[in-house]
C-alpha positions in Angstrom: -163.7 -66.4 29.2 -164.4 -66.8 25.5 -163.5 -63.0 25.0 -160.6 -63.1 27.1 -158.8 -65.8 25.5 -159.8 -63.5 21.9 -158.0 -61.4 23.2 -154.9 -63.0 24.2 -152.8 -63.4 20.8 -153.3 -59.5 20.3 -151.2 -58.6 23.6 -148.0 -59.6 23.0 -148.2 -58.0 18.9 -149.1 -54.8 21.0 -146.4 -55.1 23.7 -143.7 -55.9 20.8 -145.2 -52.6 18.5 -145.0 -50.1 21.8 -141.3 -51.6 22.6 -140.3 -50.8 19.1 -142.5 -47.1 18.7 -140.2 -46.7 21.9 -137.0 -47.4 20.7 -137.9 -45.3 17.8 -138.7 -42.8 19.7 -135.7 -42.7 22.1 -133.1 -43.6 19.1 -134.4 -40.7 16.8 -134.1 -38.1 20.0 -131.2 -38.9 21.6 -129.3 -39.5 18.5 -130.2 -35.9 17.5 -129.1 -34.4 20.9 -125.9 -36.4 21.0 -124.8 -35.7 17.9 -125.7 -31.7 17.9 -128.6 -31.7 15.7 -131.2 -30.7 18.5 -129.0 -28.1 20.6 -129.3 -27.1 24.3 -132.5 -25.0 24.8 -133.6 -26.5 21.6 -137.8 -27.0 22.4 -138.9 -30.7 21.3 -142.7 -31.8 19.6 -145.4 -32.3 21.8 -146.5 -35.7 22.6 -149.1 -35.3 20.3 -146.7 -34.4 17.3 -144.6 -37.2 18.1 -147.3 -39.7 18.7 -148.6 -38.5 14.8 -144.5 -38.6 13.4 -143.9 -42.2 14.5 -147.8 -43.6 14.5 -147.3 -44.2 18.3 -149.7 -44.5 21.2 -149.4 -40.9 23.4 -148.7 -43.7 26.7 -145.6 -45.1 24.9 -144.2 -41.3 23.8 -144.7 -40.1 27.5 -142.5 -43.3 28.8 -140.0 -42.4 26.2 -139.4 -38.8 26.8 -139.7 -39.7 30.9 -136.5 -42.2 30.0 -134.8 -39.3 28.3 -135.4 -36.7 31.3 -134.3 -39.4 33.5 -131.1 -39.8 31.6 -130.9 -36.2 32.0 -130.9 -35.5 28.3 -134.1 -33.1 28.4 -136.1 -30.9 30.8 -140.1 -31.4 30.9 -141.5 -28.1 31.8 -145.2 -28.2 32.5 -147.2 -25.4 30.4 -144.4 -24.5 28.5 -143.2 -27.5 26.6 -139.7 -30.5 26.7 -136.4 -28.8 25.9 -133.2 -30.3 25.5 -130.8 -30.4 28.7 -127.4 -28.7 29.1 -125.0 -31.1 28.6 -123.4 -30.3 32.8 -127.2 -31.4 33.8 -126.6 -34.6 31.7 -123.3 -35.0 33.6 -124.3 -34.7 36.6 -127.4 -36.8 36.7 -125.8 -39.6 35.5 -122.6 -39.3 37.3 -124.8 -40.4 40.7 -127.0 -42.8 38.4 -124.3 -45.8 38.0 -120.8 -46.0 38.8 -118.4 -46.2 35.7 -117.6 -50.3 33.6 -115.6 -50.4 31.0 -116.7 -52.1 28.0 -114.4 -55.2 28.8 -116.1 -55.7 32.2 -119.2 -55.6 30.6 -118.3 -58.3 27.7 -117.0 -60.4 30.7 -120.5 -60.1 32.6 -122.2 -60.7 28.9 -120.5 -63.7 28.2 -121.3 -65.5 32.2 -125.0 -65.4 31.0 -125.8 -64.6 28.1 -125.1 -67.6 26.2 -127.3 -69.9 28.4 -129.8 -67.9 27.6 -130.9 -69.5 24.9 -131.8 -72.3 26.6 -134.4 -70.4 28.0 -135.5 -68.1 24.8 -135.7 -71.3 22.8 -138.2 -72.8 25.9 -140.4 -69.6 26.1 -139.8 -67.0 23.2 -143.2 -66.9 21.9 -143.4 -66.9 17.7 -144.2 -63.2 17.7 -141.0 -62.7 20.2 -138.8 -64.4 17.4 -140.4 -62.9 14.2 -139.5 -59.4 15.8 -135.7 -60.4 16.1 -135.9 -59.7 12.2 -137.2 -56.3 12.4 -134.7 -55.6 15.3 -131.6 -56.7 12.7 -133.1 -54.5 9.9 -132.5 -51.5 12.2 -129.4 -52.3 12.8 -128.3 -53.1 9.3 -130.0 -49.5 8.5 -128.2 -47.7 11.0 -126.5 -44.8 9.2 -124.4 -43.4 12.2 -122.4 -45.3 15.1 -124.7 -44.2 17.8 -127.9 -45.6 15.5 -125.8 -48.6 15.1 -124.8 -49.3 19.0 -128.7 -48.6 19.6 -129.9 -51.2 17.0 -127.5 -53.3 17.8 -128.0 -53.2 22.3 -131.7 -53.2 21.5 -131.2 -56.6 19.4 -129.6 -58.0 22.6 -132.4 -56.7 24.9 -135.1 -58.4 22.9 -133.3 -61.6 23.0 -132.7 -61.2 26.7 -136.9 -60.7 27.1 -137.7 -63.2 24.8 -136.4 -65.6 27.8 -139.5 -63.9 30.4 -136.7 -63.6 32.9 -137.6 -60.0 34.6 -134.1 -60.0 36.7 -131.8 -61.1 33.9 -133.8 -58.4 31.7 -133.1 -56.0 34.3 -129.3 -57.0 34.4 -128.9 -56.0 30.7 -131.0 -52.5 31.0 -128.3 -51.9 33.4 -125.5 -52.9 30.9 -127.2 -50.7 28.1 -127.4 -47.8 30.8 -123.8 -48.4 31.3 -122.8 -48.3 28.1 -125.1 -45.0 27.0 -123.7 -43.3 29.6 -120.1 -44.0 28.3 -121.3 -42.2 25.1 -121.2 -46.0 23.2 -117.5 -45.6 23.5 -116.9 -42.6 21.4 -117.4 -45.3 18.5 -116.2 -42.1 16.2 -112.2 -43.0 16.9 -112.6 -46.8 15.6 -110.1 -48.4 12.8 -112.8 -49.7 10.6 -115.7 -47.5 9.0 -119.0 -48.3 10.2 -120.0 -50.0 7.3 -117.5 -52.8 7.7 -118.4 -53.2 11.3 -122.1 -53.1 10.4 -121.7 -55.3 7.7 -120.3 -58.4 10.4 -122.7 -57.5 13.3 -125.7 -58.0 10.9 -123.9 -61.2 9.7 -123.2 -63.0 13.1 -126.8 -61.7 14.6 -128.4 -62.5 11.6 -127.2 -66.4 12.3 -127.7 -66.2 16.3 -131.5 -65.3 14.7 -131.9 -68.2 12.4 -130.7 -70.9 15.4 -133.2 -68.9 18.0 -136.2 -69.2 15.8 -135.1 -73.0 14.9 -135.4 -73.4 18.7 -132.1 -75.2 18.1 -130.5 -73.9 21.9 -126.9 -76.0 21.5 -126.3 -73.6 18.3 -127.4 -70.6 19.5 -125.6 -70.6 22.7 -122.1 -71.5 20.1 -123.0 -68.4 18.0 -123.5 -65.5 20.7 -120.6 -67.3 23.0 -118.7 -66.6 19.6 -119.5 -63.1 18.9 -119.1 -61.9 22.3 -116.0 -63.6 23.0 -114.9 -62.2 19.2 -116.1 -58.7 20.5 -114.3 -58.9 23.8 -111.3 -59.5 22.1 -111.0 -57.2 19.7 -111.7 -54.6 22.9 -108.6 -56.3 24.3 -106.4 -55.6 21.4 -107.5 -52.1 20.7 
């Protein structure tokens, strides 16, 4: 009992450290293979080689690269190595994954539930839960491309979402990230402002949803995400 309970504080620092190896991970590749870097036929590092490049546990790598053959982005061959997809396999896998939501109908869903949520994350969200919200905004303000940026950004949202321990509200907003993934994040590359602007007021307005989540302080942090989303949803409407 004694050693169980040692035990304890460890597994939550260890789930949060495999979610972010993970989105890493799945960031660094798929940003590569969007954006032409990594081209079709293209032959990835082994597990092993990507476990050493991102100081990752070989588990979390294989449910990484299993997410991006799912999503149709690579082919795992066994023997012979993990190649990037054609782009007509991506296509076509994900045509009959999800139907197609516009980013407004999304925002609408967003803002039904995601707001009262932090009722819930400022109940449950463990300390380590809210201390990794800070590492999850520094990725975002670091994000040097638009794809990095919708990635930091959606994977801010998710950990906020699990912070809450609510498994079917969790799976609601994978679907929403799916969603939005397969829409290519929007073709972000025709929008008015330059990413840096847009960066700039993301980090500012999560940065202040944060502070009220790890105050606990639910009223104020239900305000500030209603806000943004509502701000975002908007300026959807008007483009």
């Amino acid at each position: 009992m004694i050693e169980h309970l040692a035990r304890q504080p460890d597994e939550p620092s260890a789930r949060l450290k495999s979610d972010s190896d993970s989105h890493a991970i799945y960031q660094s590749l798929r940003s590569s293979i969007v954006e032409g870097q990594l081209r079709t036929g293209a032959r990835l590092p082994t597990e092993r080689a990507l476990a050493s490049r991102f100081g990752a546990a070989r588990n979390t790598v294989r449910k990484t690269m299993n997410q991006l053959a799912d999503e149709g982005l690579i082919i795992r061959h066994v023997g012979r190595g993990t190649f990037v997809a054609r782009s007509q396999s991506k296509t076509s896998a994900e045509a009959t994954a999800e139907p197609d939501f516009s980013l407004g109908e999304l925002l609408e869903a967003r803002l039904m539930f995601e707001p009262t949520l932090a009722e819930l994350v400022a109940e449950r969200a463990t300390e380590q839960d809210l201390a990794a919200l800070s590492t999850y905004l520094e990725a975002l303000r670091n994000a040097a491309s638009w794809s990095e940026f919708k990635e930091a950004k959606y994977a801010l949202h998710l950990a906020i979402v699990r912070a809450s321990r609510n498994g079917f509200l969790v799976s609601v907003f994978e679907r929403i990230i799916a969603s939005r993934r397969k829409a290519g994040w929007g073709r972000p590359g025709g929008h008015p402002l330059p990413i840096s602007a847009v960066r700039a007021a993301a980090a500012r307005d999560n940065a202040a949803i944060i502070d009220a989540l790890k105050a606990r302080d639910a009223s104020k942090a239900r305000d500030l995400i209603s806000s943004y989303l509502l701000r975002t949803l908007m300026s959807v409407s008007e483009s």
